[in-house]
C-alpha positions, -999 to 999 in steps of 0.1 A, spaced: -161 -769 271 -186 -739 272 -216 -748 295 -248 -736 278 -272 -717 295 -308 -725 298 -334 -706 314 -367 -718 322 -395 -698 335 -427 -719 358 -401 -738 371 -413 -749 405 -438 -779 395 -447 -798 367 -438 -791 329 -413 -767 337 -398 -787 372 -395 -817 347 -373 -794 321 -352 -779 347 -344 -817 364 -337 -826 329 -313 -803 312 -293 -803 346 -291 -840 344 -274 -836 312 -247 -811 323 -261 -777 316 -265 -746 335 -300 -735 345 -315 -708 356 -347 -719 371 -376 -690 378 -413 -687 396 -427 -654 408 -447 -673 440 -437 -707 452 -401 -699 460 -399 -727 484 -410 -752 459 -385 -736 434 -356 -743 461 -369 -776 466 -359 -780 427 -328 -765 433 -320 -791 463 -325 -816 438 -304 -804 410 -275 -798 438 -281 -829 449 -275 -843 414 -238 -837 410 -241 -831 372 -257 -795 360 -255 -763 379 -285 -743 393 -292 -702 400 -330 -691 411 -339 -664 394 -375 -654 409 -396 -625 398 -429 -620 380 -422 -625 342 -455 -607 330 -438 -575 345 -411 -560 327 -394 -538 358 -392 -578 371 -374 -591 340 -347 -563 341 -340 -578 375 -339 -615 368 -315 -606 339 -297 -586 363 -289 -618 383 -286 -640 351 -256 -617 335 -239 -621 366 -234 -654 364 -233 -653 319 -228 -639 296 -260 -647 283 -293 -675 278 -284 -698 249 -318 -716 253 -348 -698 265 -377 -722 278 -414 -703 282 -431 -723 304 -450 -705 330 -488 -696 322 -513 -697 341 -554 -710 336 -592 -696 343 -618 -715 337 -650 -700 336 -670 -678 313 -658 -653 297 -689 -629 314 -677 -632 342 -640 -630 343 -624 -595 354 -605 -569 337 -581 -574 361 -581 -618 354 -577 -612 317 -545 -588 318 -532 -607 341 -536 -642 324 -525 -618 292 -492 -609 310 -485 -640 320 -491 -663 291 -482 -639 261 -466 -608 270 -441 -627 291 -425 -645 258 -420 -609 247 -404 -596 277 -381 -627 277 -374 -632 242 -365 -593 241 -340 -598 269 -323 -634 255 -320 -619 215 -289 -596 214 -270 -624 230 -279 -651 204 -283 -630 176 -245 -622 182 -232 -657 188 -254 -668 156 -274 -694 176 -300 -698 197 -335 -718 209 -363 -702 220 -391 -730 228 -428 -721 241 -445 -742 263 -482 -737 247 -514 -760 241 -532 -778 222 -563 -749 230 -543 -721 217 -550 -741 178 -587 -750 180 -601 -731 214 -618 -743 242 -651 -734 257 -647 -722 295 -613 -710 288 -611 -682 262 -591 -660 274 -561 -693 280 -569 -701 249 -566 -664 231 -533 -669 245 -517 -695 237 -531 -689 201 -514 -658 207 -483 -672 214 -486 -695 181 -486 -665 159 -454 -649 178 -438 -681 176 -440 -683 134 -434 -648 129 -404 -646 155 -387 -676 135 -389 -664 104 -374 -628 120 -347 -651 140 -337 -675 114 -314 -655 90 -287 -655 128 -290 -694 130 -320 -687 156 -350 -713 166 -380 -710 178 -410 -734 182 -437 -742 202 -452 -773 219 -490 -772 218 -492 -797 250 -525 -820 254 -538 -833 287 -506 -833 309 -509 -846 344 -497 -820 359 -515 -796 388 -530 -774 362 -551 -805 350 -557 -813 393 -590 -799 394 -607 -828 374 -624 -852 399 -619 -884 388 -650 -891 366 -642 -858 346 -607 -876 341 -620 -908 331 -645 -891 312 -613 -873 288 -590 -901 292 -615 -920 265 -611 -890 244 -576 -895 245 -569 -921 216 -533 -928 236 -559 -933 265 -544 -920 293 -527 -881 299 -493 -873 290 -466 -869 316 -442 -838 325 -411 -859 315 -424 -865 284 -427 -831 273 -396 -819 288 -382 -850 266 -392 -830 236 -377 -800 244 -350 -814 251 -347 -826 219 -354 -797 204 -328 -779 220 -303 -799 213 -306 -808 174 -330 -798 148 -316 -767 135 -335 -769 102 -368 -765 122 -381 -738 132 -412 -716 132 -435 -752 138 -463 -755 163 -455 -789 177 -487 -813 190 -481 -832 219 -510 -846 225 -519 -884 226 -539 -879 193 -563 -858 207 
């Protein structure tokens, strides 16, 4: 049976930890990648060994840069042929306004957040476009649809990364190709850390579900996704308690 690889980028923590833990539960190889906290990444490698089920390469490197992501794939065509289910998940957040955030803080959250689904989704095509399937899922939020004050340039993003999501399905879907995106809510994870805990009370009321979402529950999803669903594609998917 042909073991189908996934690659998830902003592995190390969180959404994409949960995704990684996931997809190796159920069998599947994965190629798990974080530009900085290597030794938490290895940690999720220890625990997908540790499993007995899936199988587990570290590909680290800085996905905003493209001299990285000719090095990652490097190290992932060694192992594959190719990804049959590419998961962008890292991003990174500022919070502040815009006035004062750098040059330097907005290309960066730029290359992170957006250009990265380029560089990746460049490097995974060819491969699914000539095995005539494919998933390409985007770990976005629910800021990239209606904005958020304090965090422009995230949210410029991840509306960003709406717009290459609809536009690269319709471009994909003639080869059997997916691509969607999950516009997350309040997820506990340590992006969301910095409330104290009135300011999380305070949005936990805001929350008709009442409480935030958890990393399993998104990974859930993409799971889903990636395993069924072939009809759908191009869709901006809300996870977000009602919010």
């Amino acid at each position: 049976m042909k073991k189908i690889n996934v690659l998830i980028t902003g592995a190390s923590r969180g959404i994409g930890k949960a995704i990684a833990l996931l997809f190796a539960q159920k069998n599947f190889r994965v190629f798990i990648n974080c530009s900085r906290s290597i030794s938490d990444l290895e940690r999720v490698k220890q625990e997908i060994d540790s499993m007995n089920t899936g199988e587990c390469h570290i590909v680290t490197g800085d996905i905003g840069n493209p001299d990285d992501i000719e090095k990652i794939f490097a190290q992932i065509h060694r192992k594959c042929n190719g990804i049959d289910v590419l998961i962008n998940n890292a991003g990174i957040s500022y919070i502040g306004l815009l006035t004062d955030m750098t040059n330097a803080e907005w290309n960066n959250l730029i290359q992170t957040n957006l250009s990265s689904a380029f560089y990746c989704a460049k490097a995974v095509i060819p491969h699914m476009v000539s095995q005539k399937s494919g998933k390409i899922i985007q770990i976005s939020s629910i800021w990239g649809n209606v904005g958020a004050s304090c965090e422009v340039a995230y949210s410029a993003s991840k509306a960003g990364l709406h717009g290459f999501t609809k536009a690269l399905a319709k471009e994909l879907a003639p080869s059997n190709i997916q691509v969607n995106a999950i516009a997350c809510g309040a997820i506990d994870t340590v992006m969301n850390a910095q409330l104290d805990a009135e300011e999380r009370l305070v949005l936990e009321k805001e929350i008709p579900a009442g409480r935030f979402g958890k990393p399993e529950e998104v990974a859930k999803l993409v799971f889903d996704i990636a395993n069924d669903h072939n009809y759908l594609t191009g869709q901006i998917i809300g996870l977000d308690g009602g919010w």
